[in-house]
C-alpha positions as CSV (number, residue, x, y, z in Angstrom):
1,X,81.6,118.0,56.8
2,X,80.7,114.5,55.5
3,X,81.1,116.0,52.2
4,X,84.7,117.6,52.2
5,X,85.6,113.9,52.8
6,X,84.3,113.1,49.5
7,X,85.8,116.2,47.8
8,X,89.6,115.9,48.6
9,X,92.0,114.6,46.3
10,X,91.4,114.0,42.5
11,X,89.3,112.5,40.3
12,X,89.5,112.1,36.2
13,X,86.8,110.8,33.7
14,X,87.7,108.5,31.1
15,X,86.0,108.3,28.2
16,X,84.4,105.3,29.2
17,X,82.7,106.8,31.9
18,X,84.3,105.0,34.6
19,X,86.6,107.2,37.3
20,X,90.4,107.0,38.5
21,X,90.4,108.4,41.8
22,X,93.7,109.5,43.8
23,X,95.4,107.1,47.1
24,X,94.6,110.7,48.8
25,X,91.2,110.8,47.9
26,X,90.8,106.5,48.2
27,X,92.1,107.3,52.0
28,X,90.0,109.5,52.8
29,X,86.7,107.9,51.0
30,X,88.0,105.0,53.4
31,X,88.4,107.0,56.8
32,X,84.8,108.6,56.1
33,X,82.7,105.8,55.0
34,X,80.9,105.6,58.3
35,X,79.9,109.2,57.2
36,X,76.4,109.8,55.6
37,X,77.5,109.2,51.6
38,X,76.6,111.9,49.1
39,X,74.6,111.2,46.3
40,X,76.9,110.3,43.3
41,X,77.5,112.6,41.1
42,X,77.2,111.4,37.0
43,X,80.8,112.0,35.1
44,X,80.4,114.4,32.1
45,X,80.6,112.8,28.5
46,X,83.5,112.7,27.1
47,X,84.4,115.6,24.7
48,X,86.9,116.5,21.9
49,X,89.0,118.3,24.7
50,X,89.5,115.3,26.3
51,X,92.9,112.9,25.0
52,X,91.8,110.4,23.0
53,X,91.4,106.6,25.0
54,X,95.1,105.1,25.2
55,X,96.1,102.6,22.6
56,X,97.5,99.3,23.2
57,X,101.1,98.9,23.9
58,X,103.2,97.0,21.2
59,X,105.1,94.3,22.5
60,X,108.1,94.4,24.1
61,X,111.4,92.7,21.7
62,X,113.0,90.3,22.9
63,X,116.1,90.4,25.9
64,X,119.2,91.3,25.3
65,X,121.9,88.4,25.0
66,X,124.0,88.6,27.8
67,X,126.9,88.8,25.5
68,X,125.4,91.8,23.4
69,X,124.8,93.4,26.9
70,X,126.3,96.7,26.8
71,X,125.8,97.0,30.4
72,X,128.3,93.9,31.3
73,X,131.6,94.6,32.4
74,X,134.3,93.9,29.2
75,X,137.4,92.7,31.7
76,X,140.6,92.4,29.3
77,X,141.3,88.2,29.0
78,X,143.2,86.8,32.0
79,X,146.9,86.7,29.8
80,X,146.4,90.0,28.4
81,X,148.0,92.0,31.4
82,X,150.9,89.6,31.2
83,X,154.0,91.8,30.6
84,X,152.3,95.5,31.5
85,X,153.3,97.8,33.8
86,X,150.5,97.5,36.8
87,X,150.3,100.9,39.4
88,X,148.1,102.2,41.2
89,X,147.0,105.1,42.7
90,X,144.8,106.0,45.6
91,X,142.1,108.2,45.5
92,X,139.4,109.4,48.0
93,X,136.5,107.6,49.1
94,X,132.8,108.8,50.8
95,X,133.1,109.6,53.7
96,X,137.0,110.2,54.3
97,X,137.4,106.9,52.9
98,X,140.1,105.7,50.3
99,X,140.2,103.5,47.0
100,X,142.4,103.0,44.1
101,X,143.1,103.0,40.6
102,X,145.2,100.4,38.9
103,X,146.5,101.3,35.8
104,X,147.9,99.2,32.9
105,X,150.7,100.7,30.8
106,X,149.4,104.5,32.0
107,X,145.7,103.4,31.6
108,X,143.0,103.4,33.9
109,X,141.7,99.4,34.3
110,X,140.1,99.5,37.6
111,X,138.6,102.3,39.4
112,X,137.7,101.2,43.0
113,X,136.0,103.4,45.2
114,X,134.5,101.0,48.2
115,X,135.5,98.0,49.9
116,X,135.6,94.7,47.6
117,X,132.7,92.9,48.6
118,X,131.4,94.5,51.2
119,X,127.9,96.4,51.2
120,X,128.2,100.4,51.2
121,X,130.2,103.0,49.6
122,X,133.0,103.5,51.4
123,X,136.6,102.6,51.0
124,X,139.1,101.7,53.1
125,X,139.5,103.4,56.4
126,X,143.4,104.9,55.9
127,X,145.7,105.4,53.0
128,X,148.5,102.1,53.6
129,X,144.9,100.1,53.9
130,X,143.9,101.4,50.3
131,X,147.7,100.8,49.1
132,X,147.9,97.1,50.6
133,X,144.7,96.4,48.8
134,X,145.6,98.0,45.2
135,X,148.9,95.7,45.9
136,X,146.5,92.5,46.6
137,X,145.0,93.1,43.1
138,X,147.9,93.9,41.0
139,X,149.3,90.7,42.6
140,X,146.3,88.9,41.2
141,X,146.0,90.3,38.1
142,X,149.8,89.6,37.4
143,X,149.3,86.3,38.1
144,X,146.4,85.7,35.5
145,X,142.7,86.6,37.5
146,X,140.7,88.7,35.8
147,X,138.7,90.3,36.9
148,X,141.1,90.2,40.2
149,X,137.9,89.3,42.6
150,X,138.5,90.3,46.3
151,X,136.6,87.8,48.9
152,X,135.3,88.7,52.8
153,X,137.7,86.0,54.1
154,X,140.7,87.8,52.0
155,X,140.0,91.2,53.0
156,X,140.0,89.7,57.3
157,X,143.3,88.4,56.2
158,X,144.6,91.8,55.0
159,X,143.3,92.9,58.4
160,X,140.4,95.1,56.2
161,X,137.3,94.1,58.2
């Protein structure tokens, strides 16, 4: 029985010699080692069947610029939604939750599916809720904030949380 402890799991050979062994099979030599140990067994040489040893890694290039950042949100400049016609339109949410789309001159500019701020993925909890928020932000953007940022203590004034 000792043995079957030492014979679980997996094992490879590197060409080296030395041995990567499993978590499994590292448990398990753990939870036996008050057992009587086998005898240990030599690794086979390595042979042409075998991948050849790993090569080193070339460095890494350097970071990305945050400005050449794909990945960063591109808001339109503050002024730039001066004189466009802002609507919105709510849309559903997880978990029978709603959000909202403002639009700019027929365009999607936000898409906002959970509550500003706030940790989770769902939106607000009825429809006049996600309509008093998208009002909130077109009110902001109109008046020059981009992006139109939504804080805790805003969203307990609008009665949101």
């Amino acid at each position: 029985m000792e043995n079957a402890l030492w014979s679980a799991g997996m094992a490879w050979a590197l060409p080296d010699g030395r041995a990567i062994i499993s978590a499994c099979c590292v448990s398990l030599l753990i939870a036996g080692c008050n057992a009587q140990q086998p005898e240990p067994v030599p690794l086979p040489a390595p042979t042409a069947a075998q991948p050849p040893p790993v090569e080193q890694a070339a460095p890494l290039p350097p970071p990305i610029a945050p400005e050449d950042d794909a990945a960063t949100p591109n808001f339109p400049a503050p002024d730039s939604q001066q004189g466009a016609a802002l609507t919105y339109r709510i849309i559903d949410a997880p978990n029978g939750t709603f959000g909202y789309d403002i639009l700019s001159d027929g365009k999607l500019l936000i898409h906002q599916t959970n509550l500003p701020g706030q940790p989770g993925h769902e939106g607000c909890k009825t429809k006049a809720d996600a309509e008093k928020l998208a009002d909130y932000v077109i009110k902001k953007i109109k008046k020059g904030e981009m992006p139109p940022t939504v804080t805790p203590e805003e969203l307990k004034t609008l009665g949101m949380i």
